[in-house]
C-alpha positions as semicolon CSV with decimal commas, in nm:
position;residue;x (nm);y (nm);z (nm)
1;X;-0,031;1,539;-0,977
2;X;-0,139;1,172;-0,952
3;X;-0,054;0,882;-0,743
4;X;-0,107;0,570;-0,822
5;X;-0,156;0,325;-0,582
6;X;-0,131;-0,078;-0,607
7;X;-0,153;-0,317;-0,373
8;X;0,061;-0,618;-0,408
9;X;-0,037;-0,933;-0,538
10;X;-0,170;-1,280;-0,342
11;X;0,139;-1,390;-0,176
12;X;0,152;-1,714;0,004
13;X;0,116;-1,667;0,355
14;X;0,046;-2,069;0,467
15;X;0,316;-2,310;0,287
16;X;0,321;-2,621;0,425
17;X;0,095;-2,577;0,699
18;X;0,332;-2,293;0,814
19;X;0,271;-1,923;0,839
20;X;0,548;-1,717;0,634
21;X;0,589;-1,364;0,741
22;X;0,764;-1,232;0,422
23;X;0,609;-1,460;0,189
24;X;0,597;-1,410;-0,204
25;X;0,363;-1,449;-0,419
26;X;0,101;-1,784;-0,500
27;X;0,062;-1,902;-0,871
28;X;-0,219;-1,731;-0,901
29;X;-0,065;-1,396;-0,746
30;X;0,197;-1,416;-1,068
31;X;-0,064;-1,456;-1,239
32;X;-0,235;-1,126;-1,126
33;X;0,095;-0,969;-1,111
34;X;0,120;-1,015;-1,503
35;X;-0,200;-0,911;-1,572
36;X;-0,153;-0,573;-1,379
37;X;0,157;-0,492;-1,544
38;X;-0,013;-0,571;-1,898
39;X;-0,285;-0,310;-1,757
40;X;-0,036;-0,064;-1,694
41;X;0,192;-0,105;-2,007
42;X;0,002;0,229;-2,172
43;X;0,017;0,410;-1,841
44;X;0,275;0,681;-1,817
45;X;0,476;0,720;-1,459
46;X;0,734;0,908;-1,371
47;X;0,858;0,698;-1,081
48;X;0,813;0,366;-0,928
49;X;0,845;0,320;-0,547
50;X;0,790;-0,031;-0,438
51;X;0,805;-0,167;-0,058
52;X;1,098;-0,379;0,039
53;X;0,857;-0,703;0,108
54;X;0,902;-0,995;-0,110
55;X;0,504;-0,974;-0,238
56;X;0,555;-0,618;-0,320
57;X;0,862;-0,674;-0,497
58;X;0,734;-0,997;-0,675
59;X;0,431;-0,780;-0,804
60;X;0,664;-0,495;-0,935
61;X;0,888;-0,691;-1,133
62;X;0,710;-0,736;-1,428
63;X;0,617;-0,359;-1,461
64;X;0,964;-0,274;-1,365
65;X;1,000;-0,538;-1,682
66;X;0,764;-0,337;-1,918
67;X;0,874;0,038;-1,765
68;X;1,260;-0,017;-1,800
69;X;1,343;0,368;-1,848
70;X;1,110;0,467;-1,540
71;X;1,311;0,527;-1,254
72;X;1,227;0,284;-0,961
73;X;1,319;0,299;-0,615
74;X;1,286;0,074;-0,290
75;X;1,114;0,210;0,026
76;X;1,146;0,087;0,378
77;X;0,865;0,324;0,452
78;X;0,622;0,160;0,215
79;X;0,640;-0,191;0,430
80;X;0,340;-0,292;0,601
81;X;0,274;-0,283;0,958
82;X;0,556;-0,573;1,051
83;X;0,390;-0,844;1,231
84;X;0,563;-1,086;1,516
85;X;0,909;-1,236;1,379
86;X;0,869;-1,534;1,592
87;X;0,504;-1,621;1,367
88;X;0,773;-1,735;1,139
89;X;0,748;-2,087;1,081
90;X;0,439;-2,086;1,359
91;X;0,140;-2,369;1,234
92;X;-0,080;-2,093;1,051
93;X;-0,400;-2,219;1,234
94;X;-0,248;-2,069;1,540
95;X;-0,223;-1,758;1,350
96;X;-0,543;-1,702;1,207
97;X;-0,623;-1,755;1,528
98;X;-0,466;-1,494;1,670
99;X;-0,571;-1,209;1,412
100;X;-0,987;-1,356;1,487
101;X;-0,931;-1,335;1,856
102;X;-0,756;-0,958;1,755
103;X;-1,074;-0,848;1,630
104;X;-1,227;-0,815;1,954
105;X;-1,002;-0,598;2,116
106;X;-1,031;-0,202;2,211
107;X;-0,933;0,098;2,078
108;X;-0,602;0,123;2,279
109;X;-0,504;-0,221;2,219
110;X;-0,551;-0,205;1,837
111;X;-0,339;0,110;1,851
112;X;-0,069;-0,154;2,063
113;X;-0,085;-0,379;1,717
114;X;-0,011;-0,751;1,736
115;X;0,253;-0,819;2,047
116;X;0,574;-0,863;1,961
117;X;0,490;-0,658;1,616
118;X;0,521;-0,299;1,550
119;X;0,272;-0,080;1,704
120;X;0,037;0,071;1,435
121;X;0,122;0,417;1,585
122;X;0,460;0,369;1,482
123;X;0,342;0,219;1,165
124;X;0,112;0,529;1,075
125;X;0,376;0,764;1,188
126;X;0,636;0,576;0,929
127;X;0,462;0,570;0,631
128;X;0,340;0,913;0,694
129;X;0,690;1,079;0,760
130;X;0,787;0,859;0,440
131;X;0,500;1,006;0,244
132;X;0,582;1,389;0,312
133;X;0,970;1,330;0,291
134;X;0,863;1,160;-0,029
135;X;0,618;1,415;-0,164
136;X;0,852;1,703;-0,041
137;X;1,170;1,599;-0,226
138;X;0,939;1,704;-0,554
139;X;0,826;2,017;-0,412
140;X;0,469;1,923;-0,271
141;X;0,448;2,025;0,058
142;X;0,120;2,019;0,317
143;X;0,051;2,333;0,462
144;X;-0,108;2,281;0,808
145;X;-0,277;2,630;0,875
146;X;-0,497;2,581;0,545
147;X;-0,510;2,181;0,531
148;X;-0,410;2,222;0,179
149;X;-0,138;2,113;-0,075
150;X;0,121;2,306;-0,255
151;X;0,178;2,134;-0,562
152;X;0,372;2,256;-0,834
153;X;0,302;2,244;-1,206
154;X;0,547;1,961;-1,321
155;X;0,483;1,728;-1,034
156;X;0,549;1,377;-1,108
157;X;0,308;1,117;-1,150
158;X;0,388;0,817;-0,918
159;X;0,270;0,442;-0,908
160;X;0,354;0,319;-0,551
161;X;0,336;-0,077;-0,497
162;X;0,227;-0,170;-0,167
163;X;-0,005;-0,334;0,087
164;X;-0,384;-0,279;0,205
165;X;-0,268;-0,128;0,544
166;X;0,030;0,078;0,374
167;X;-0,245;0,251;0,103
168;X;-0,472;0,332;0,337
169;X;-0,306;0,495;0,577
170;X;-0,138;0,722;0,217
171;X;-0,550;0,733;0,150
172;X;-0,640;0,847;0,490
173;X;-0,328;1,148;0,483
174;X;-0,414;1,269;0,188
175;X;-0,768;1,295;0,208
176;X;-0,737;1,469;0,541
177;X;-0,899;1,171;0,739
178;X;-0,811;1,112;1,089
179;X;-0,595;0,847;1,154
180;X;-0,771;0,524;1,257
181;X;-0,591;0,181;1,421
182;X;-0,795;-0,043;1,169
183;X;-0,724;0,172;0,815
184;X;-0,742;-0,127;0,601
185;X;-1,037;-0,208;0,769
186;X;-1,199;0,120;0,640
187;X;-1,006;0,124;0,343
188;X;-1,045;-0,299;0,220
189;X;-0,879;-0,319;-0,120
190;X;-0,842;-0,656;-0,338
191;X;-0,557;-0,806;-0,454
192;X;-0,361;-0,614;-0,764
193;X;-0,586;-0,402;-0,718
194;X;-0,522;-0,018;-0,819
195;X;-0,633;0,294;-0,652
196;X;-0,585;0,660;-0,797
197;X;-0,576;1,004;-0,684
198;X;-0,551;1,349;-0,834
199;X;-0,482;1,682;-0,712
200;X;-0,749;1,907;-0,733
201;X;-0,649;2,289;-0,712
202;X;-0,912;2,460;-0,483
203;X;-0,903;2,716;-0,235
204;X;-0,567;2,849;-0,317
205;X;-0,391;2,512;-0,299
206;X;-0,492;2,183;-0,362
207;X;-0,639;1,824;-0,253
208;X;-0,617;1,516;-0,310
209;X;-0,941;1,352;-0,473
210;X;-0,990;1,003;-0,443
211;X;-1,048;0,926;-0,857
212;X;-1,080;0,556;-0,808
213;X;-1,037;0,218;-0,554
214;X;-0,947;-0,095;-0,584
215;X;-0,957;-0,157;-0,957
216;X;-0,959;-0,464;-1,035
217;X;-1,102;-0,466;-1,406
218;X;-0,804;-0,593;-1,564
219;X;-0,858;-0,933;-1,367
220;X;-1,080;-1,183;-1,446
221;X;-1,317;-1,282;-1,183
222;X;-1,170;-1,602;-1,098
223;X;-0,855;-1,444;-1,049
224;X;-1,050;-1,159;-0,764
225;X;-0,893;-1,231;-0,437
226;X;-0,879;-1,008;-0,104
C-alpha cells in the first residue's frame, strides 16, 4: 500500500494587512498548485482525500482536474489544528506575534494549543481516529499487541492533500512515533511539497516506511516556499 501525502499550497494568510484564518491560495501558491498536479499527471491513485480548508481545496483542484475518474472525497478530519476564530480579520503583526511569543511556552501549554483554538490533543486525537476509520474502511487495520499493520493485497493507493501539522501527525502514527505537541516542528515540510510511504511486510504484518519527504523537485527554486 502507499500513501501519498501533499501538503497544500502557499495560501495567503496576510491580505491587506489582515490575518485570514481560512485563506486560499497566493499567485504563486496557484502557481505551485499547477505544477504539482502536472507532477502527478503519470501517478496512479486510487483515491483522493482532500481537507475541507480553502488552501487544501485550492491545491486539489487542478489534480482533481487531471484525475477526473479518481474518486475524491472531502475530510473534516484532514483540517489542520483550527486556530482562534476571532484572529479573523486581527492586524497580522499581532499574530505573528502571538505564534513567536508561543514558542516559548512548556510542554503542557503547547499540548493547550493557541487559546481560543483547538487543543492539539484534540487535534492529534482527530486526525488519528480519521486515519484508522479511514485506513479500516479498506481493510488495514493496526494491531496493538504486535505494533504492526494488517494490510491486504489490493489495498488502495491514496494521495491525501493536507497541511504540515495534519501530515505529520499521519507521519508520526504510522511510523509508530510518539505523539509530540510540536509535530510539524519535527516533521517541517515545504510548500506542495509531497511525502510518500510504503508498506513494508515484516514480522508477520507490516510497516509503514517513510520512502520520501517533502519533495519538492517538480518546483523551481524560486517557487520553494515553507
Amino acid at each position: 500500500m502507499e500513501i501519498l501525502l501533499l501538503r497544500h499550497a502557499q495560501p495567503e494568510w496576510n491580505r491587506d494587512g489582515l490575518s485570514q484564518v481560512d485563506p486560499g491560495l497566493t499567485p504563486l501558491g496557484r502557481k505551485q498548485a499547477e505544477l504539482t498536479a502536472t507532477r502527478l499527471a503519470h501517478e496512479h491513485f486510487d483515491a483522493l482525500l482532500v481537507s475541507t480548508a480553502t488552501r487544501s481545496q485550492e491545491t486539489a483542484a487542478p489534480v482533481r482536474a487531471q484525475h477526473g475518474a479518481v474518486a475524491t472525497e472531502d475530510r473534516v478530519w484532514l483540517h489542520e489544528i483550527r486556530m482562534p476564530g476571532s484572529w479573523e480579520g486581527t492586524p497580522a503583526e499581532e499574530v505573528d506575534r502571538a505564534f513567536a511569543e508561543a514558542r516559548h511556552r512548556s510542554r503542557d501549554e503547547w499540548w493547550e494549543g493557541m487559546p481560543g483554538g483547538e487543543s492539539f490533543r484534540d487535534f492529534h486525537a482527530r486526525v488519528t481516529i480519521g486515519l484508522e476509520s479511514e485506513l479500516e474502511q479498506v481493510g488495514v487495520r493496526y494491531d496493538p499487541e504486535t505494533e504492526l499493520w494488517d494490510v491486504p493485497r489490493e489495498a488502495p493507493r491514496l494521495l491525501m492533500v493536507a497541511h504540515a501539522g495534519t501530515n505529520s501527525v499521519i507521519l508520526g502514527r504510522l511510523l509508530g512515533l510518539a505523539p509530540q505537541p510540536w509535530e510539524w516542528e519535527r516533521f517541517a515540510s515545504d510548500h506542495a511539497s509531497l511525502t510518500r510511504l510504503r508498506s513494508t511486510r515484516i514480522g508477520g504484518g507490516h510497516i509503514f516506511s517513510l520512502q520520501i519527504f517533502s519533495d519538492v523537485s517538480h518546483l523551481p527554486e524560486d517557487l520553494i516556499t515553507d
